[in-house]
N, CA, C and O atoms as CSV, one atom per row, in Angstrom:
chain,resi,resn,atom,element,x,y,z
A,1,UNK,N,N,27.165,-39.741,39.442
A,1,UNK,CA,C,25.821,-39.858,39.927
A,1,UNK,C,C,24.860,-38.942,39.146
A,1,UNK,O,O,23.704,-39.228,38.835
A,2,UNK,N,N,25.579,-37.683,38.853
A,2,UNK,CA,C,24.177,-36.586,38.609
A,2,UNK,C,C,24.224,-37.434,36.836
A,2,UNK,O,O,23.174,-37.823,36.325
A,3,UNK,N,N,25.498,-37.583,36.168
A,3,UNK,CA,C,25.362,-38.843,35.076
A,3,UNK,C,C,24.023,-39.201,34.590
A,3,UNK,O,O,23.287,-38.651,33.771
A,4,UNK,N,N,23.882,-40.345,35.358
A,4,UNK,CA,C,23.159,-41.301,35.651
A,4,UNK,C,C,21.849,-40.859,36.020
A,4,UNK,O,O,20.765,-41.330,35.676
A,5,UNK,N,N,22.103,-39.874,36.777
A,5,UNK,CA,C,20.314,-39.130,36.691
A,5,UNK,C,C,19.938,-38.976,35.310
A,5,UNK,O,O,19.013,-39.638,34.841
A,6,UNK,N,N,20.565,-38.181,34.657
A,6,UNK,CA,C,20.883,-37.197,33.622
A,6,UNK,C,C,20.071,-38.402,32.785
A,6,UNK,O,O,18.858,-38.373,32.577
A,7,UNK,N,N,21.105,-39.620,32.281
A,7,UNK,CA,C,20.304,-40.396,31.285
A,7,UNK,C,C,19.258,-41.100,31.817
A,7,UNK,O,O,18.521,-41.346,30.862
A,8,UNK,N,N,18.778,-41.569,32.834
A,8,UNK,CA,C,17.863,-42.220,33.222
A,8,UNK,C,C,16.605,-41.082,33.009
A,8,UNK,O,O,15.503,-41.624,32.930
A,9,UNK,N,N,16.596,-39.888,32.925
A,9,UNK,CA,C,15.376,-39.267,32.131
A,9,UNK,C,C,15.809,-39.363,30.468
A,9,UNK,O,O,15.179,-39.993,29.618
A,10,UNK,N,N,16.501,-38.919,30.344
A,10,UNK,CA,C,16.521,-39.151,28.715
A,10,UNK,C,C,16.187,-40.423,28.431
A,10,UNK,O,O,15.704,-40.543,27.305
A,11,UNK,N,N,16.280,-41.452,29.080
A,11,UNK,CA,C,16.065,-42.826,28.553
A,11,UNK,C,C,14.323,-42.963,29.112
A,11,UNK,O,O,13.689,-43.981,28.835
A,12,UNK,N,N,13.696,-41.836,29.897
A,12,UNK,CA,C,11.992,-41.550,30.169
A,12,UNK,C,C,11.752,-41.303,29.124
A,12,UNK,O,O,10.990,-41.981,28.434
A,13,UNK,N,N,12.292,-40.356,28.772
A,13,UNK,CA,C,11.452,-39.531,27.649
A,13,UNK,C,C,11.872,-39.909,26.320
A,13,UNK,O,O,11.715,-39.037,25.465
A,14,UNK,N,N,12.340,-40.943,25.972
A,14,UNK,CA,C,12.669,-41.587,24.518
A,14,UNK,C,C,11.657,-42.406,24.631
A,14,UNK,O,O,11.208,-42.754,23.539
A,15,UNK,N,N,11.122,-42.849,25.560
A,15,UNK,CA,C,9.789,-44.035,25.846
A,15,UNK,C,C,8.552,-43.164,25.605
A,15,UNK,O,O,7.477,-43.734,25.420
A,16,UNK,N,N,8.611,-41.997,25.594
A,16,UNK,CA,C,7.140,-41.245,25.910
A,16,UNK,C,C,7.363,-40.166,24.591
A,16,UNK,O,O,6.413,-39.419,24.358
A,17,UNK,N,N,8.538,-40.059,23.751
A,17,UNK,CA,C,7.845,-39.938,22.614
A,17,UNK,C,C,7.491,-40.566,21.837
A,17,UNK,O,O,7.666,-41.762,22.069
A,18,UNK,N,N,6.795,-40.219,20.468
A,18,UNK,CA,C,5.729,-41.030,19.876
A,18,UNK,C,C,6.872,-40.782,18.524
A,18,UNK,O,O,7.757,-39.929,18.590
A,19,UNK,N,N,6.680,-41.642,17.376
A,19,UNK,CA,C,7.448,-41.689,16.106
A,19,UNK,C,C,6.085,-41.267,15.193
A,19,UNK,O,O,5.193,-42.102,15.047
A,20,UNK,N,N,5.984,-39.982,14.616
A,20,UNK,CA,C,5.480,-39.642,13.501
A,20,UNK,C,C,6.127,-40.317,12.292
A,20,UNK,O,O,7.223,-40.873,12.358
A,21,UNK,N,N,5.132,-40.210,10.810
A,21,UNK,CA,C,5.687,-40.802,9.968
A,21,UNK,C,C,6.493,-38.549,9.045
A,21,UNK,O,O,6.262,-37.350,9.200
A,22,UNK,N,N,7.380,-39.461,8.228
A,22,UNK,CA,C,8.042,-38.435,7.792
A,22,UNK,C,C,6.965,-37.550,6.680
A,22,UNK,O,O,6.250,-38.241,5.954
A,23,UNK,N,N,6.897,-36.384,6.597
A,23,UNK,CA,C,5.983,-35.583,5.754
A,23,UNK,C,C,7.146,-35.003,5.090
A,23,UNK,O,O,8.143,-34.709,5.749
A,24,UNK,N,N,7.073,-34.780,3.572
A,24,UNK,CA,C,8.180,-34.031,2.522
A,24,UNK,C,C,7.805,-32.784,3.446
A,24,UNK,O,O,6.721,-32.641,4.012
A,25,UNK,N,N,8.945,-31.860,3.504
A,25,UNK,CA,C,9.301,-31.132,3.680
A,25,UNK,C,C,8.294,-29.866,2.582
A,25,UNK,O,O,7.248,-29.401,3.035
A,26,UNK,N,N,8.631,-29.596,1.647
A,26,UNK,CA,C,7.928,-28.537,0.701
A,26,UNK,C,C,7.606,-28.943,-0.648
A,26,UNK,O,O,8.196,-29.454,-1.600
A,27,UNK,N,N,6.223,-28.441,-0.319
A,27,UNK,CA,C,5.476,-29.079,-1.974
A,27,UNK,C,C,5.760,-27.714,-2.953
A,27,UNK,O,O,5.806,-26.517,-2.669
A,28,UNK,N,N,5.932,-28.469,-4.273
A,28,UNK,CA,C,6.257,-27.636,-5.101
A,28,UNK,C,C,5.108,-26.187,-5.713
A,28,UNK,O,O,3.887,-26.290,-5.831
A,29,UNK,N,N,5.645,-25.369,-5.911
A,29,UNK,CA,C,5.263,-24.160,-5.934
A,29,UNK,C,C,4.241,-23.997,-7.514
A,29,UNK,O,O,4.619,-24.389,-8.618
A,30,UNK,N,N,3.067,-23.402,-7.249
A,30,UNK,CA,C,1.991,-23.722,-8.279
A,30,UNK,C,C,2.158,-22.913,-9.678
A,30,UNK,O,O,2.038,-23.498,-10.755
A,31,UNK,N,N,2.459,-21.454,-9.581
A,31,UNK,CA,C,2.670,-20.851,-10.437
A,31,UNK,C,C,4.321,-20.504,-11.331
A,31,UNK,O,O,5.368,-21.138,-11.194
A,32,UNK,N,N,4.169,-19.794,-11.860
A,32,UNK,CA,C,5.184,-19.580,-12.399
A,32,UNK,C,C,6.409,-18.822,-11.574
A,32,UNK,O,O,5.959,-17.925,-10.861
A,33,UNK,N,N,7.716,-18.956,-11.508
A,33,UNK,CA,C,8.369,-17.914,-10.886
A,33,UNK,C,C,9.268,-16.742,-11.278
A,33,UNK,O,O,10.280,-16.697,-11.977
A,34,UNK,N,N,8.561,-15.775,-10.588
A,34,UNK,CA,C,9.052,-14.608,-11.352
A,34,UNK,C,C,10.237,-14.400,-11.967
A,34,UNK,O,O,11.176,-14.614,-11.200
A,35,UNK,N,N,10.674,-13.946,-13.446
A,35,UNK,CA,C,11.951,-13.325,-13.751
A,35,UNK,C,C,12.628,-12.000,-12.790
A,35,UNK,O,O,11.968,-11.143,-12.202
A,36,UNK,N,N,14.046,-12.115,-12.827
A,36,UNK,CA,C,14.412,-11.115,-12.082
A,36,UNK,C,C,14.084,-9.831,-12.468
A,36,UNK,O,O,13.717,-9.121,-11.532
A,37,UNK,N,N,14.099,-9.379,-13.423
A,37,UNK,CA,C,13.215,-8.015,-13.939
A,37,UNK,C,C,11.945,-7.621,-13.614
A,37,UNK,O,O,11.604,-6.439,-13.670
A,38,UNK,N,N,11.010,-8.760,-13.186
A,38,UNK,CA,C,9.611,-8.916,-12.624
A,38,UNK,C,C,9.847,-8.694,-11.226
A,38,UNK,O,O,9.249,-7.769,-10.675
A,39,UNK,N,N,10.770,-9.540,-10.473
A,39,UNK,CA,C,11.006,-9.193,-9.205
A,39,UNK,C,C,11.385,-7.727,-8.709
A,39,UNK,O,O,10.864,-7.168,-7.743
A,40,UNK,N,N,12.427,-7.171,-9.569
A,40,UNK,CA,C,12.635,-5.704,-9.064
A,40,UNK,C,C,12.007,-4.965,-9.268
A,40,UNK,O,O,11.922,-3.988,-8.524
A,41,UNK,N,N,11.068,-5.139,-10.702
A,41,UNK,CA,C,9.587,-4.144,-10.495
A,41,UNK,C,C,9.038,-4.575,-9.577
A,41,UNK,O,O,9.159,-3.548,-8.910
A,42,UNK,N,N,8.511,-5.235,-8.923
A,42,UNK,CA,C,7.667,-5.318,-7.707
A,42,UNK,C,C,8.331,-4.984,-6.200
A,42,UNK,O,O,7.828,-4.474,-5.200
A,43,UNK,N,N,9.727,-5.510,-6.483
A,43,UNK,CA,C,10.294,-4.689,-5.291
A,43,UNK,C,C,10.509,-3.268,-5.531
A,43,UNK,O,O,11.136,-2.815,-4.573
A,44,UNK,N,N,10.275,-2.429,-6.342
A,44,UNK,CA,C,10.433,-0.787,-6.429
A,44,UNK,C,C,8.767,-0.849,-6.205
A,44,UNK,O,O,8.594,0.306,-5.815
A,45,UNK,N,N,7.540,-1.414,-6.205
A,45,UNK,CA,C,6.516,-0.836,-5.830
A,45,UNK,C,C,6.509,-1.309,-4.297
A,45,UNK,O,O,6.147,-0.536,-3.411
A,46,UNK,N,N,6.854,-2.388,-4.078
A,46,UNK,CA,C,6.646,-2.228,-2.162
A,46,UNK,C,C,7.639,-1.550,-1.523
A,46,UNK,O,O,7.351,-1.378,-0.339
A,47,UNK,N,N,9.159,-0.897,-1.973
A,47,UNK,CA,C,9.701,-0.145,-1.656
A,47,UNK,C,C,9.037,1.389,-1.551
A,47,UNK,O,O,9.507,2.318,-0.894
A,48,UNK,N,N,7.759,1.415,-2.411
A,48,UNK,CA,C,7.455,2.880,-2.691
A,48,UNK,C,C,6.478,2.899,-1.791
A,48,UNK,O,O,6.316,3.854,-1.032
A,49,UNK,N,N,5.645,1.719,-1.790
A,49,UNK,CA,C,4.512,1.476,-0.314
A,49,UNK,C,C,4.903,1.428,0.978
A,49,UNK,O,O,3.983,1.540,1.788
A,50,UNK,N,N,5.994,1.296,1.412
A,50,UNK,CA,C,6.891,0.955,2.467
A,50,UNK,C,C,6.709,2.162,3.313
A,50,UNK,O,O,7.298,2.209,4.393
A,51,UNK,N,N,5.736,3.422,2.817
A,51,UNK,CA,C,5.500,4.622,3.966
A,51,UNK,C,C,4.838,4.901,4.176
A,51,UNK,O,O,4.067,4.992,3.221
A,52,UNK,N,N,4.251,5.377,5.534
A,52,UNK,CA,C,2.818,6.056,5.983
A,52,UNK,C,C,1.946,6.969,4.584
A,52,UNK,O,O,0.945,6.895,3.870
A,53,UNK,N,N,3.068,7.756,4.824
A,53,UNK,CA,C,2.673,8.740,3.769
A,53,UNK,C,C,2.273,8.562,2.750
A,53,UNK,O,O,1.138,8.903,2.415
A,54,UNK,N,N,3.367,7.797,1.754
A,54,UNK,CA,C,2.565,7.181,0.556
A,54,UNK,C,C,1.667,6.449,0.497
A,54,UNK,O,O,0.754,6.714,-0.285
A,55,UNK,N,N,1.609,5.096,1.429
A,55,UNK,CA,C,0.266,4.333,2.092
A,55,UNK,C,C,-0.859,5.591,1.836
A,55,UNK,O,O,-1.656,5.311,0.940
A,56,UNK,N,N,-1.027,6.683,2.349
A,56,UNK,CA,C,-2.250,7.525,2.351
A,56,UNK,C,C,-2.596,8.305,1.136
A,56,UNK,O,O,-3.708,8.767,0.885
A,57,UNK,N,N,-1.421,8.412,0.336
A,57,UNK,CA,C,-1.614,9.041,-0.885
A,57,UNK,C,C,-2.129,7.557,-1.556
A,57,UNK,O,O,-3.302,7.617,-1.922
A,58,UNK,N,N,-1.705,6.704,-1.704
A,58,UNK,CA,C,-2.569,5.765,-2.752
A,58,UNK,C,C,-4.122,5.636,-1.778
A,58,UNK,O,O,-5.180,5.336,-2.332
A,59,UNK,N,N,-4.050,5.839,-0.682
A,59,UNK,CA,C,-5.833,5.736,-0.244
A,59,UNK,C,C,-6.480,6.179,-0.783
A,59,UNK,O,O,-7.310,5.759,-1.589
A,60,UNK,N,N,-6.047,7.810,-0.198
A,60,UNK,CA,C,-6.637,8.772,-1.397
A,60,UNK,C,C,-6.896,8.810,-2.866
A,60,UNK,O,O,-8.023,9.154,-3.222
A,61,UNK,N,N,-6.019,8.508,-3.751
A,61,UNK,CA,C,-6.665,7.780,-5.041
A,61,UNK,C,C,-7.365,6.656,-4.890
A,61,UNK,O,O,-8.348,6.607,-5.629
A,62,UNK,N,N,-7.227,5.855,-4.284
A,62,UNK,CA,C,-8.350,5.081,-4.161
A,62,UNK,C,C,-9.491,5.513,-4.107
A,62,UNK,O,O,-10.410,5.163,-4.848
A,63,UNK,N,N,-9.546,6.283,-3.263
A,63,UNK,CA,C,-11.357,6.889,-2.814
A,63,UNK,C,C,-11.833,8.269,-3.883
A,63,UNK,O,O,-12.886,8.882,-3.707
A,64,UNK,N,N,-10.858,8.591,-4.975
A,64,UNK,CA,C,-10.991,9.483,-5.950
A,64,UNK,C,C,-11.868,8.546,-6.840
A,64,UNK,O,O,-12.905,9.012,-7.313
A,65,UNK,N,N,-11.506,7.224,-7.101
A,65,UNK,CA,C,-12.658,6.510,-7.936
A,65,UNK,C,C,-12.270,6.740,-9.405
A,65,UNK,O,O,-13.132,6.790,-10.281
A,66,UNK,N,N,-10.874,6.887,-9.677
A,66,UNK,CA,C,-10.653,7.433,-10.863
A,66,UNK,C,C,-9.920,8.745,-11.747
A,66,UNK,O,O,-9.186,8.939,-12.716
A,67,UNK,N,N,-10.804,9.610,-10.493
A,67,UNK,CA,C,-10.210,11.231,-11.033
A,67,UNK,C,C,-9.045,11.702,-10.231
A,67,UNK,O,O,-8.728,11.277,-9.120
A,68,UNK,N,N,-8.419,12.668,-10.950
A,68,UNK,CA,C,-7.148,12.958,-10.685
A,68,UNK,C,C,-7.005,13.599,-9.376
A,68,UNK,O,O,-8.129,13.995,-9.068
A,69,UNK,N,N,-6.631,13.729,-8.969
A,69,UNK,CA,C,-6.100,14.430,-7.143
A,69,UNK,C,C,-4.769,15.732,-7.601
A,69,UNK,O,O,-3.698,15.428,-8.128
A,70,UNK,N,N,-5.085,16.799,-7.331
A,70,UNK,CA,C,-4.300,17.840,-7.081
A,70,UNK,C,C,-3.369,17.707,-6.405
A,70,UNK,O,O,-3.618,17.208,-5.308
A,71,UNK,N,N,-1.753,18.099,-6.720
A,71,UNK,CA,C,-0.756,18.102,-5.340
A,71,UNK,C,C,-1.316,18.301,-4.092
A,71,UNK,O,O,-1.359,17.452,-3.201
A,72,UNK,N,N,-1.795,19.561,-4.028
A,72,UNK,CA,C,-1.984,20.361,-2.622
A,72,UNK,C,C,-3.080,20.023,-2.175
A,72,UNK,O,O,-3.388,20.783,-1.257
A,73,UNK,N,N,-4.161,18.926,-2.442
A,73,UNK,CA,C,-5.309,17.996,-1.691
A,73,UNK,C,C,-4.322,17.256,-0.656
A,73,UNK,O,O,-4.513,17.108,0.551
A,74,UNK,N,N,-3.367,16.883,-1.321
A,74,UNK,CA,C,-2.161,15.865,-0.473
A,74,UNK,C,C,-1.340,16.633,1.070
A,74,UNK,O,O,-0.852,16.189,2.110
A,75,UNK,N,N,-1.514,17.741,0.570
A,75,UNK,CA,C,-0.623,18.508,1.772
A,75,UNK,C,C,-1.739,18.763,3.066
A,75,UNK,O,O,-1.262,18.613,4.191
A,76,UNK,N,N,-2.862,19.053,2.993
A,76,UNK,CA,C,-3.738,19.085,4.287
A,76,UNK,C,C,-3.815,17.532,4.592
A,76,UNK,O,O,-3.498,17.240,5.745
A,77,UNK,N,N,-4.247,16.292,3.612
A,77,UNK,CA,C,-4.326,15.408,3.899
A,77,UNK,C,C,-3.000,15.335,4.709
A,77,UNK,O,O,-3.142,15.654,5.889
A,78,UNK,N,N,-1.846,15.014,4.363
A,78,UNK,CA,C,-1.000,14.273,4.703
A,78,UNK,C,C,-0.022,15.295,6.357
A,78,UNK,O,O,0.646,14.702,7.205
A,79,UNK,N,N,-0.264,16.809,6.332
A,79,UNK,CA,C,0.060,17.824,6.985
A,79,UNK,C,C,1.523,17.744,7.023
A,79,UNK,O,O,2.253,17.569,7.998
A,80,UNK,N,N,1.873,17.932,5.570
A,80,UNK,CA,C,3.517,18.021,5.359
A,80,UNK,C,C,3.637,19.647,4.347
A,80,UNK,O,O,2.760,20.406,3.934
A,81,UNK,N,N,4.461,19.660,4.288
A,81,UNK,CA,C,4.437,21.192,3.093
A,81,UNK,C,C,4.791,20.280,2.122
A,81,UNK,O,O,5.091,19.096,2.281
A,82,UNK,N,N,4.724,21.009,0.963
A,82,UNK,CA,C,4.681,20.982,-0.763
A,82,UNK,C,C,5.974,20.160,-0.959
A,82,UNK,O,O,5.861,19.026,-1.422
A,83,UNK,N,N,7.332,20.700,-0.604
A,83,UNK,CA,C,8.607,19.246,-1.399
A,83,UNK,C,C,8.509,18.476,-0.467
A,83,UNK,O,O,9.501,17.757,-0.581
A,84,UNK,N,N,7.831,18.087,0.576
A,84,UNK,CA,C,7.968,17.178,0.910
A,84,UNK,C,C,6.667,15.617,0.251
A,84,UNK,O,O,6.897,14.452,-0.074
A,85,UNK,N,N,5.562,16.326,0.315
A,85,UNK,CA,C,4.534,15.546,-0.423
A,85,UNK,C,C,4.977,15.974,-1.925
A,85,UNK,O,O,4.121,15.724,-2.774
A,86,UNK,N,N,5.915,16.448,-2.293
A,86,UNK,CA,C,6.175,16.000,-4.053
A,86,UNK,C,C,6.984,15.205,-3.939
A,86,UNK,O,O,7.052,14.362,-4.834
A,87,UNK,N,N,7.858,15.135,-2.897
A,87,UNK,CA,C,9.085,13.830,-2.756
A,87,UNK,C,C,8.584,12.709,-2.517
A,87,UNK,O,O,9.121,11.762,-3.092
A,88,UNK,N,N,7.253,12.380,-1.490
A,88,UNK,CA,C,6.548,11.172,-1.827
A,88,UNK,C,C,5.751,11.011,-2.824
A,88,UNK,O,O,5.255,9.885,-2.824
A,89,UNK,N,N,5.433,11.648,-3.644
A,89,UNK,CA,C,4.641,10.981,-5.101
A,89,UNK,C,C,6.079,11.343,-6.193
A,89,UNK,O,O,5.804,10.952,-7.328
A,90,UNK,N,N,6.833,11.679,-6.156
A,90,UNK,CA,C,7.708,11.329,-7.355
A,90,UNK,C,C,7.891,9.677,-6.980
A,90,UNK,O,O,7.485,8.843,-7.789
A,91,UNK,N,N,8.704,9.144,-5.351
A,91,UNK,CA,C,8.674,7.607,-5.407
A,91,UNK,C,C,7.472,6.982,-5.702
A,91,UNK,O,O,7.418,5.754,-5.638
A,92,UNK,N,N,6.401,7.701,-6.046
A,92,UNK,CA,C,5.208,6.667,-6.516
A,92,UNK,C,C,5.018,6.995,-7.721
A,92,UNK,O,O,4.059,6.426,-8.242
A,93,UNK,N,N,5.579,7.703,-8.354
A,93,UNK,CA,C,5.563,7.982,-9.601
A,93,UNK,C,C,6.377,7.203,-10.466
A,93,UNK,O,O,6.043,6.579,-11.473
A,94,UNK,N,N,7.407,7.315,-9.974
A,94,UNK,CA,C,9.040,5.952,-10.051
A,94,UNK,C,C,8.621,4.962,-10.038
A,94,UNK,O,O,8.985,4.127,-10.866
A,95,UNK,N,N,7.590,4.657,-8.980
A,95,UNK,CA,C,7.873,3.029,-9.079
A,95,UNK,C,C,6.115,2.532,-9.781
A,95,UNK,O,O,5.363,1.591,-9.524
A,96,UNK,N,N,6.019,3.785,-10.799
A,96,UNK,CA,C,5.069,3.430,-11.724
A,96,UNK,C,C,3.613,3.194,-11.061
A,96,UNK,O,O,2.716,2.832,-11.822
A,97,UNK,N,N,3.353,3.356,-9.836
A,97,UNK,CA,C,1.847,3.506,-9.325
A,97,UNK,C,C,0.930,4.813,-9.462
A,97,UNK,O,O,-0.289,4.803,-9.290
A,98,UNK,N,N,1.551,5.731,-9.734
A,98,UNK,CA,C,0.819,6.624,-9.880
A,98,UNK,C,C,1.186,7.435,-11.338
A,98,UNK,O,O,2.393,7.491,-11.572
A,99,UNK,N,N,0.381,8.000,-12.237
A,99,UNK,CA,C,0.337,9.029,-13.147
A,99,UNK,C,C,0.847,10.350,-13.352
A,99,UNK,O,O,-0.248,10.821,-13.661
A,100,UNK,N,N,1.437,11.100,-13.413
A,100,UNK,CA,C,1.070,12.687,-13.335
A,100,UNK,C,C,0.958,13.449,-14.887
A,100,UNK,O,O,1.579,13.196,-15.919
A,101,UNK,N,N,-0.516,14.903,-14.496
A,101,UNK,CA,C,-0.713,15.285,-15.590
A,101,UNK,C,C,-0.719,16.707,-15.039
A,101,UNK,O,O,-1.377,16.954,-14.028
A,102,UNK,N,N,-0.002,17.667,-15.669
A,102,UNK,CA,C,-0.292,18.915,-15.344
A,102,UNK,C,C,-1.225,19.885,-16.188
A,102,UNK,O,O,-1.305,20.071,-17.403
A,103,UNK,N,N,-1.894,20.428,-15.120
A,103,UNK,CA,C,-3.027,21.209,-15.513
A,103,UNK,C,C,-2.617,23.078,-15.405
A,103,UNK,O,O,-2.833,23.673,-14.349
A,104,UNK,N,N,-2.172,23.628,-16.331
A,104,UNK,CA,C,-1.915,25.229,-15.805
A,104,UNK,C,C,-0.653,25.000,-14.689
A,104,UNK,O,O,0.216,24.210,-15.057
A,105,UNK,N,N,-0.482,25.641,-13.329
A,105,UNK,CA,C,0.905,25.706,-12.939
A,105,UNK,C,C,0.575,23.945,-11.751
A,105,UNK,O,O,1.536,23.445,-11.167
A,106,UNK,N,N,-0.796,23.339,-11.640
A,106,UNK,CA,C,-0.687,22.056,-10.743
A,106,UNK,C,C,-0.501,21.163,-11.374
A,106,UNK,O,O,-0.653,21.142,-12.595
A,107,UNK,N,N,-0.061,20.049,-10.548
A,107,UNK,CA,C,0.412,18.633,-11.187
A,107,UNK,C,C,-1.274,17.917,-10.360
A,107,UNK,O,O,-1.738,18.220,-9.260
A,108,UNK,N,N,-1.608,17.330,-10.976
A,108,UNK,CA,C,-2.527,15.984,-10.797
A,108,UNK,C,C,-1.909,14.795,-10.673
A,108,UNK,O,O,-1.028,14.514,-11.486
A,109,UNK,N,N,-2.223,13.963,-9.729
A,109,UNK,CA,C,-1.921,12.958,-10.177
A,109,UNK,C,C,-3.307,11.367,-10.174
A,109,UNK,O,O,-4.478,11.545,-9.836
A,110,UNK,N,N,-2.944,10.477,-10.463
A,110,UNK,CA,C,-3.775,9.728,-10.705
A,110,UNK,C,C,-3.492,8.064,-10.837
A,110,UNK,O,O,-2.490,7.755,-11.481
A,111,UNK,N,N,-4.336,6.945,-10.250
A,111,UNK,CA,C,-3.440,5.972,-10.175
A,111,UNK,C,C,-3.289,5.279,-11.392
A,111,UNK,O,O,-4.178,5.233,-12.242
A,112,UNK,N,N,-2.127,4.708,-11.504
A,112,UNK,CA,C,-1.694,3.501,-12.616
A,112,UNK,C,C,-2.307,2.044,-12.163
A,112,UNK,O,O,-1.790,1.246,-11.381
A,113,UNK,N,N,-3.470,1.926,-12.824
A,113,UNK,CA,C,-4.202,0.935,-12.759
A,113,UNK,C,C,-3.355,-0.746,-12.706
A,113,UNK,O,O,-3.492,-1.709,-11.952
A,114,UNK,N,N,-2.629,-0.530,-13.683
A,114,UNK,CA,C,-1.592,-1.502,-14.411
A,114,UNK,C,C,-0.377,-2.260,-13.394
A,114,UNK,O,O,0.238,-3.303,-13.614
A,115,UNK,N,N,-0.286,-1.352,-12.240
A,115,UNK,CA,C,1.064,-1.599,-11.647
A,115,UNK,C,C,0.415,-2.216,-10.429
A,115,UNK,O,O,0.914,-3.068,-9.694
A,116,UNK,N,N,-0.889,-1.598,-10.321
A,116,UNK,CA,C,-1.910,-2.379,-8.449
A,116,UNK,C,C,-2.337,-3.607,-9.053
A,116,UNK,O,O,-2.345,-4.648,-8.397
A,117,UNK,N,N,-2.731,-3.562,-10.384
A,117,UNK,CA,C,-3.287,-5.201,-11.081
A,117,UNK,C,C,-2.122,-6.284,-11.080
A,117,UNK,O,O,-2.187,-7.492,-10.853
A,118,UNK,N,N,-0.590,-5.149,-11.536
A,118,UNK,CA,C,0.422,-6.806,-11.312
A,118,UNK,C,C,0.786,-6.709,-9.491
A,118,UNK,O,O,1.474,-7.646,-9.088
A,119,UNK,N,N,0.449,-5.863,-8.635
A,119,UNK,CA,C,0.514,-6.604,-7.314
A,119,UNK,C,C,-0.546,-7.629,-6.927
A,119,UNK,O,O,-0.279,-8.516,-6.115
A,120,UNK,N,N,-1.799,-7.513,-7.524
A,120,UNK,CA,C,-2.936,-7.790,-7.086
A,120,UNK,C,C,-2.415,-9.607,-7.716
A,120,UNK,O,O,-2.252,-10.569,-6.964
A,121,UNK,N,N,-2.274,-9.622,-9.042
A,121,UNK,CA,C,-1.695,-10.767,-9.609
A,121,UNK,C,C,-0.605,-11.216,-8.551
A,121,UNK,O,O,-0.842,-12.077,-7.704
A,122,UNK,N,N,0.172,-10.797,-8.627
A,122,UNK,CA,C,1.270,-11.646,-7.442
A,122,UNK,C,C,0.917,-12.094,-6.274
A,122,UNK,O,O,1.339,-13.102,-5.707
A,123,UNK,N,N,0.074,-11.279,-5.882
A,123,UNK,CA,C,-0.557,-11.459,-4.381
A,123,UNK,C,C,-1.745,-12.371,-4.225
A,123,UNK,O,O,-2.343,-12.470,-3.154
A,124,UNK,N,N,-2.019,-12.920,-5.125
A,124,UNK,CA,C,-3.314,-14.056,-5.055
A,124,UNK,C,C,-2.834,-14.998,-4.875
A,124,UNK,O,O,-1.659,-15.173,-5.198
A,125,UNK,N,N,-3.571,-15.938,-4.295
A,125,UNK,CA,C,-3.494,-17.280,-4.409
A,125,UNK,C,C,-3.254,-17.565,-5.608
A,125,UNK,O,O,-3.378,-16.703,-6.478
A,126,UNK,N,N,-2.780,-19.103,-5.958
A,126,UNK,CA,C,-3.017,-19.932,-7.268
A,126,UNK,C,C,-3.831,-20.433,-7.641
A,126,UNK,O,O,-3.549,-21.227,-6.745
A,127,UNK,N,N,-5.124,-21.067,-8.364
A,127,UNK,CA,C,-6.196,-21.264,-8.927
A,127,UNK,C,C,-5.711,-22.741,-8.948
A,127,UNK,O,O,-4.945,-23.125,-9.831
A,128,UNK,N,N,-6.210,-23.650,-7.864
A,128,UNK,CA,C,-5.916,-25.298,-7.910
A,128,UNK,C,C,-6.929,-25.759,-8.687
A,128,UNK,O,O,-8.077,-25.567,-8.285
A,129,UNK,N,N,-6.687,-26.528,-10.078
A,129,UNK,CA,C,-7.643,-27.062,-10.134
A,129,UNK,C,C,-8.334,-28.425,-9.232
A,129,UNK,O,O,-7.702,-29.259,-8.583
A,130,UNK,N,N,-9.756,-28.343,-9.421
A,130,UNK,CA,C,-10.617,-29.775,-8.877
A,130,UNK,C,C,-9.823,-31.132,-9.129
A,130,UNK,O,O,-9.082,-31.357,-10.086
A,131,UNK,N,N,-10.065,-31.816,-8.288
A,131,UNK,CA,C,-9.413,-33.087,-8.397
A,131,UNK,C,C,-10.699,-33.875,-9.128
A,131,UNK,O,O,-11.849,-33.662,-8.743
A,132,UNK,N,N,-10.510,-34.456,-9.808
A,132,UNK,CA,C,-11.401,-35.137,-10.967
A,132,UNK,C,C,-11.803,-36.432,-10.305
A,132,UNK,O,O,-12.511,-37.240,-10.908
C-alpha cells in the first residue's frame, strides 16, 4: 500500500515537471592556459598574500606611492616585534612582491611592480571581441 502511494506521487510529479532543452555544459576557456611554472609563481604570491599581516604590509606600500618603507614603520603598523615582521616580508620578498634595499644598518623595502601586474593580468577578465 504505502508502494503505491509512493509511486502514485512520483508518477504527480513526472507530469508537473517541465523538459528543458539541453545547454553544453562548459564553454571553452578564452585565454591562454597557464604553464606550470606560471602557475607556481602565482601560487607562491597568493601563498605569500594568504596573511593578515602581509595583506597590511602590501597596503602599506601601496599608500607609500612608490617610496620605500623602513622595517620598523611595519612594527607599530602591524604591533608585532622586529623577527617577526622580518619573517613576513622575507615571504614577500620570496614570492617576489616586494624589493629590499638597505640603507646604513635598515632594510627598506618597496613593491615589485612586476609581480602585482602578472596578478592583475591573471585576474582580469578576457577582452571578447564585438560580434561583427
Amino acid at each position: 500500500m504505502v508502494e503505491a502511494q509512493i509511486s502514485r506521487h512520483f508518477d504527480m510529479l513526472a507530469c508537473m515537471v517541465t523538459r528543458l532543452p539541453v545547454v553544453q555544459c562548459c564553454a571553452p576557456l578564452g585565454g591562454e592556459a597557464l604553464t606550470d611554472d606560471e602557475a607556481a609563481q602565482i601560487e607562491q604570491v597568493f601563498k605569500a598574500l594568504a596573511d593578515r599581516h602581509r595583506v597590511k604590509i602590501l597596503n602599506r606600500l601601496l599608500a607609500a606611492g612608490g617610496q620605500a618603507v623602513c622595517v620598523c614603520d611595519f612594527e607599530d603598523l602591524l604591533g608585532l616585534k622586529q623577527p617577526t615582521v622580518s619573517y613576513h616580508l622575507k615571504q614577500l620578498l620570496t614570492a617576489g612582491i616586494v624589493t629590499r634595499e638597505k640603507r646604513g644598518s635598515y632594510a627598506y623595502f618597496s613593491l615589485a611592480h612586476e609581480a602585482l601586474e602578472r596578478v592583475r593580468e591573471l585576474l582580469a577578465p578576457p577582452v571578447v571581441a564585438a560580434a561583427a
